[in-house]
DRENDO-1510 file (C-alpha; in Angstrom, 1 decimal, always signed):
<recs>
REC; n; res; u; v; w
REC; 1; UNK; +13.8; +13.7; -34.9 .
REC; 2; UNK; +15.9; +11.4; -32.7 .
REC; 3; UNK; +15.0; +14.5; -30.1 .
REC; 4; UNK; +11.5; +13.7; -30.4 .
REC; 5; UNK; +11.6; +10.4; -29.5 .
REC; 6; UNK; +14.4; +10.9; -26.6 .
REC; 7; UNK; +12.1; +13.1; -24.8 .
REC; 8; UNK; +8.6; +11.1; -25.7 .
REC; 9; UNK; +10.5; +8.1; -24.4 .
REC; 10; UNK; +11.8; +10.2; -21.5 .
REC; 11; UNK; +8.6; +11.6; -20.2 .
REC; 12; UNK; +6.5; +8.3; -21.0 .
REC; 13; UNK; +8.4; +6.3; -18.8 .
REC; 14; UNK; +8.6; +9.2; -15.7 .
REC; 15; UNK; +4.9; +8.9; -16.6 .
REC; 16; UNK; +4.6; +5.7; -15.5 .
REC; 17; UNK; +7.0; +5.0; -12.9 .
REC; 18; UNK; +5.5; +8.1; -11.2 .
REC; 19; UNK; +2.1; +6.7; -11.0 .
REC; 20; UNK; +2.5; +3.7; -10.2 .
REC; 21; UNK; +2.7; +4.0; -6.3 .
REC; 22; UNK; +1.0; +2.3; -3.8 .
REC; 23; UNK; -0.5; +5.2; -1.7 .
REC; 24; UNK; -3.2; +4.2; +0.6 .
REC; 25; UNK; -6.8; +6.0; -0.6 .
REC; 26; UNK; -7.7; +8.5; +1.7 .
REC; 27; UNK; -11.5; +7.7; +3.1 .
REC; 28; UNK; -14.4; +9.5; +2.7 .
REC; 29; UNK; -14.5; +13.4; +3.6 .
REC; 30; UNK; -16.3; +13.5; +7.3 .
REC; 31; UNK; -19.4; +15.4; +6.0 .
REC; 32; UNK; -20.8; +12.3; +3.7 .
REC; 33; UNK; -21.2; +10.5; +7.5 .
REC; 34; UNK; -24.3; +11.7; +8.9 .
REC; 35; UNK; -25.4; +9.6; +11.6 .
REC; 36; UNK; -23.3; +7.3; +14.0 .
REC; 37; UNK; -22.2; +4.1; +12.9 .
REC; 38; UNK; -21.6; +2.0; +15.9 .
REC; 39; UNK; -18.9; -1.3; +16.0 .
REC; 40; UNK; -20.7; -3.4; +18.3 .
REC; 41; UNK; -23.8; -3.4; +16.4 .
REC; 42; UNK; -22.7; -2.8; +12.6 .
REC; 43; UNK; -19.0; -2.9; +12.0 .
REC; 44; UNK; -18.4; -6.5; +14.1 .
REC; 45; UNK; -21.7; -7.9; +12.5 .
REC; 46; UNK; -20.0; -6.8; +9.0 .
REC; 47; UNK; -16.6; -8.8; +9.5 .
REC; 48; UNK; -18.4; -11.9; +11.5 .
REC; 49; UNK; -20.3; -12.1; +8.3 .
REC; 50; UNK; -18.1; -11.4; +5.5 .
REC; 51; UNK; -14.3; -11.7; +7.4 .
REC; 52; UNK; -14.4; -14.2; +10.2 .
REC; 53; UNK; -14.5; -17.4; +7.7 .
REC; 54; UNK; -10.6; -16.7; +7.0 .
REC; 55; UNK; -9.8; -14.1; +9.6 .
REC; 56; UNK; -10.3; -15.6; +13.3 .
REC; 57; UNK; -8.7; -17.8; +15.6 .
REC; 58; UNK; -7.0; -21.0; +14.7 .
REC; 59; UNK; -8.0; -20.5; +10.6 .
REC; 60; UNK; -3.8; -19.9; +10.3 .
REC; 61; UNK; -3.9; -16.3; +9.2 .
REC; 62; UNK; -1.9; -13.8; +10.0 .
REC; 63; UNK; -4.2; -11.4; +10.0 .
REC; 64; UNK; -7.0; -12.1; +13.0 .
REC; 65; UNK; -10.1; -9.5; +12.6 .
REC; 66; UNK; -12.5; -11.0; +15.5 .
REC; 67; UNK; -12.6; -7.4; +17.7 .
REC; 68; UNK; -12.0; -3.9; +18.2 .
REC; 69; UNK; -8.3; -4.3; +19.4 .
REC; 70; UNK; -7.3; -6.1; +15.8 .
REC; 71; UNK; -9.8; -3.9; +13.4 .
REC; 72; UNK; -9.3; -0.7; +14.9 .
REC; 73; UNK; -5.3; -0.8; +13.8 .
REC; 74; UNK; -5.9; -2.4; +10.4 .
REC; 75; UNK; -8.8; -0.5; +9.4 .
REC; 76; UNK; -7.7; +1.5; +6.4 .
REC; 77; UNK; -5.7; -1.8; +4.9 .
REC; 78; UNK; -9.1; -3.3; +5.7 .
REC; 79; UNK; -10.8; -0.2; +3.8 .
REC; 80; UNK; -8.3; -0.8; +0.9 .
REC; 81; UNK; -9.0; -4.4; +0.4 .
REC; 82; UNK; -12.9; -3.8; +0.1 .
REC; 83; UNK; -12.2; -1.4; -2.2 .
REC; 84; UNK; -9.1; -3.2; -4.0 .
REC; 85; UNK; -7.2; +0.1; -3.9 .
REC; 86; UNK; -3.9; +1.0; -2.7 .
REC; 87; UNK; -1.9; -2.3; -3.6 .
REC; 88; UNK; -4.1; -4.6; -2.0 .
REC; 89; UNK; -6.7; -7.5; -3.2 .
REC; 90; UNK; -9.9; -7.4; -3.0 .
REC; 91; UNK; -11.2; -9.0; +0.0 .
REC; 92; UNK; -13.3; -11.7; +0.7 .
REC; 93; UNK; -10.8; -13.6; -1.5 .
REC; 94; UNK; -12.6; -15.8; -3.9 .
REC; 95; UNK; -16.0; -14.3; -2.7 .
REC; 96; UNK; -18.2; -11.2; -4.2 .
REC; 97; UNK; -17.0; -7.5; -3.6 .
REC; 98; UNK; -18.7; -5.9; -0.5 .
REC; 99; UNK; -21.6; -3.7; -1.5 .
REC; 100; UNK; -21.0; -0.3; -1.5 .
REC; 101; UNK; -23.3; +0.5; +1.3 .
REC; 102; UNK; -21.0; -1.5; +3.9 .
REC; 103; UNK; -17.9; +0.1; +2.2 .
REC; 104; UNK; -19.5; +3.1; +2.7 .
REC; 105; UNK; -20.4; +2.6; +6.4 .
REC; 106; UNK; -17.2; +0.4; +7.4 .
REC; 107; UNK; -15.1; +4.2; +6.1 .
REC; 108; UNK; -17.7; +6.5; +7.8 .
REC; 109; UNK; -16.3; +4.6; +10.4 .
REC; 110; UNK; -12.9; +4.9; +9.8 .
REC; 111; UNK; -13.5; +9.1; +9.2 .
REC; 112; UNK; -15.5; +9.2; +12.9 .
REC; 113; UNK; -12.4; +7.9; +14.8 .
REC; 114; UNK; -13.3; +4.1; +14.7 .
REC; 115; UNK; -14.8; +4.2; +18.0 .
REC; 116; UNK; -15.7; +0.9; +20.2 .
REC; 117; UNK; -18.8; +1.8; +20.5 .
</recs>
């Protein structure tokens, strides 16, 4: 009996230490993007709204997200606090999720090569 419970306690724990890393979600598969989704006119407009009032210049963040040169390289931590996966908050802090259709455009994004277009 003391068997038993060795290997129940055994494989519970590997259980949970095993899933309990922080791996980044992987985005949407390219084919759920059908048309273009462009920065200028729908991804800025979509952190000016919903990012800018904690992450732009002066606000004493250490994350800035005002253009294409600071999105484009924090995009899929970006993706993971909209979506409060992977380790991270959800994002805007204090503030109501994002609704899906932004999450959804902001990672078809992401999958088309997060042009600066």
């Amino acid at each position: 009996m003391k068997a038993f419970y060795f290997f129940f306690f055994f494989f519970s724990t590997s259980f949970i230490f095993s899933s309990c890393r922080k791996d980044k979600v992987q985005p949407l598969p390219p084919q759920t993007c059908v048309d273009t989704v462009y920065f200028s006119s729908q991804i800025l407009p979509l952190f000016q709204s919903n990012c800018a009032g904690c992450h732009s210049v002066g606000n004493g963040q250490i994350m800035e997200l005002t253009n294409h040169a600071q999105i484009f390289p924090k995009a899929e931590d970006c993706y993971n606090s909209m979506t409060a996966s992977g380790g991270f908050s959800l994002m805007p802090k204090g503030g109501p999720a994002l609704s899906d259709s932004l999450v959804e455009l902001f990672n078809c994004w992401i999958v088309q090569g997060k042009q600066n277009n």
